[in-house]
N, C-alpha and C positions, 0 to 999 in steps of 0.2 A: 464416661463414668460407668463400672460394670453395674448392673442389676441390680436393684435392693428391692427387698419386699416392704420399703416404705415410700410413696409419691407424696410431697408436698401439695398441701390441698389449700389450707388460706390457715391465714395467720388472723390473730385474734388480739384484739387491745383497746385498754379504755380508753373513753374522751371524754369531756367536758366538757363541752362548749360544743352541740350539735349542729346548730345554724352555721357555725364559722367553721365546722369541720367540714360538713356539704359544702359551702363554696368552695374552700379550698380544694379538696380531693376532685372534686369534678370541672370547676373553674381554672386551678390555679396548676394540678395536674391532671387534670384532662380523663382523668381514668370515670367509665362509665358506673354511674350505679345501677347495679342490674336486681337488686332486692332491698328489699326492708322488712323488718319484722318488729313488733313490739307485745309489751307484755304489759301487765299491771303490778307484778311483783318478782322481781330477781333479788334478793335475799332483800326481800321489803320495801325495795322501791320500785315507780314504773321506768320502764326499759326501752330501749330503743336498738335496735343492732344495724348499721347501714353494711350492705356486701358492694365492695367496689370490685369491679374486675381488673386483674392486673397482668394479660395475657395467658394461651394456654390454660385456659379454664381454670387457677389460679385467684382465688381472693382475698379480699382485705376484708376484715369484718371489725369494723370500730360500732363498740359500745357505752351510749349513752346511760346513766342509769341517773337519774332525775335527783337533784342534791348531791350529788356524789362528789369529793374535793380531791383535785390531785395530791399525789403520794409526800408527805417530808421530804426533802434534798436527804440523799443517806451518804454522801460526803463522796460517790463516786465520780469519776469524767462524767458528765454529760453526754458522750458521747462512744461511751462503753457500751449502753443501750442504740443500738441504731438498726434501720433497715434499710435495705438496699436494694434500688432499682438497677435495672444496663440500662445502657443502648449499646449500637452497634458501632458508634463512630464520633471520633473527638468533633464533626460537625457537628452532629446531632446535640453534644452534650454541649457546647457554643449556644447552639440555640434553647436549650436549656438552661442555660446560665440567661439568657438576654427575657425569657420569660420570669426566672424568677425576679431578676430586675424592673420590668415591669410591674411586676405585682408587688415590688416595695419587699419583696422575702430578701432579709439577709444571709450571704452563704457563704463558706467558707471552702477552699481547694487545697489538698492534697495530692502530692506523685506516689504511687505504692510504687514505682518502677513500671511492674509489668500494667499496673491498672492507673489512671486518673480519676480523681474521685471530686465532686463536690457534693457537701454537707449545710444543709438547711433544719429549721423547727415548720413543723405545723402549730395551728393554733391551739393543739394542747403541749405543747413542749418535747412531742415526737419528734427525735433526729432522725432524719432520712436522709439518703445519701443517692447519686446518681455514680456509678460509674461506668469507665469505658475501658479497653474493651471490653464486655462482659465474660465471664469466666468460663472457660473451656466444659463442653458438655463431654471432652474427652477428657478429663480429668481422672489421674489411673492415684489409688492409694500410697501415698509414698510410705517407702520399708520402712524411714529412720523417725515417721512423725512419734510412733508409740514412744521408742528410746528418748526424744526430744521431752513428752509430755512424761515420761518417768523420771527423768534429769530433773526438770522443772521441781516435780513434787518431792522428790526427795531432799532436795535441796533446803526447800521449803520448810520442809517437816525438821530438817538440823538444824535450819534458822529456829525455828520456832520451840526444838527442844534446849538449844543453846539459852536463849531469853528466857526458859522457865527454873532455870539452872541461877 
């Protein structure tokens, strides 16, 4: 992948259920917690933030905030929202699968072709996904993705001018 002046640093998202997220994240995936911090007011309630590490100095930062109720269903896949871990090898992701079976997680498998993927919830209703191989760090810009995502929207916008009509 050539150079950007942006590194991915940690990803940020609510929970509910802070007791069942710490097991899970550290029990169920294994990932260390390496901080915590709390507050007494984030826009009015007290707060909790767990940082999980997720390799390459890389974190998860799930936040608690005390009463808080997860989101309406707003009518998309469930699985349009998802995050994704690698490994390095359809072993590894075997054993992945045989753990989350242990722990009673139900999960779901996909082939993208070049990737194998399986899809599970956390006990906030986070879709996480494992796949294998994980994604070329050589990754070069493809010329025709712009033309692809201009195709898309234009398209789009004639659908959408069509139906106003």
């Amino acid at each position: 992948m050539p150079a950007t002046p942006l590194r991915f640093d940690h990803l940020a998202l609510p929970v509910y259920d802070a007791a069942r997220t710490l097991h899970f994240y550290t029990e169920v995936l294994q990932l260390p917690l390496v901080d915590a911090l709390s507050g007494d007011d984030w826009g009015g309630k007290p707060w909790l933030m767990m940082f999980f590490g997720t390799g390459e100095g890389q974190l998860l930062a799930l936040s608690a905030l005390h009463g808080a109720q997860p989101p309406r269903p707003d009518g998309l896949p469930t699985d349009v929202r998802h995050y994704a871990f690698s490994v390095a090898s359809a072993t590894e992701q075997e054993q992945w699968k045989k753990r989350l079976q242990q722990h009673e997680v139900p999960f779901s498998e996909e082939d993208h072709g070049g990737q194998h993927s399986i899809y599970f919830s956390d006990p906030n209703g986070i879709v996480l996904e494992v796949t294998t191989p994980p994604s070329s760090a050589e990754l070069q810009p493809d010329a025709h993705a712009a033309q692809r995502v201009q195709r898309w929207i234009a398209a789009l916008c004639s659908d959408q001018a069509a139906a106003a009509k």
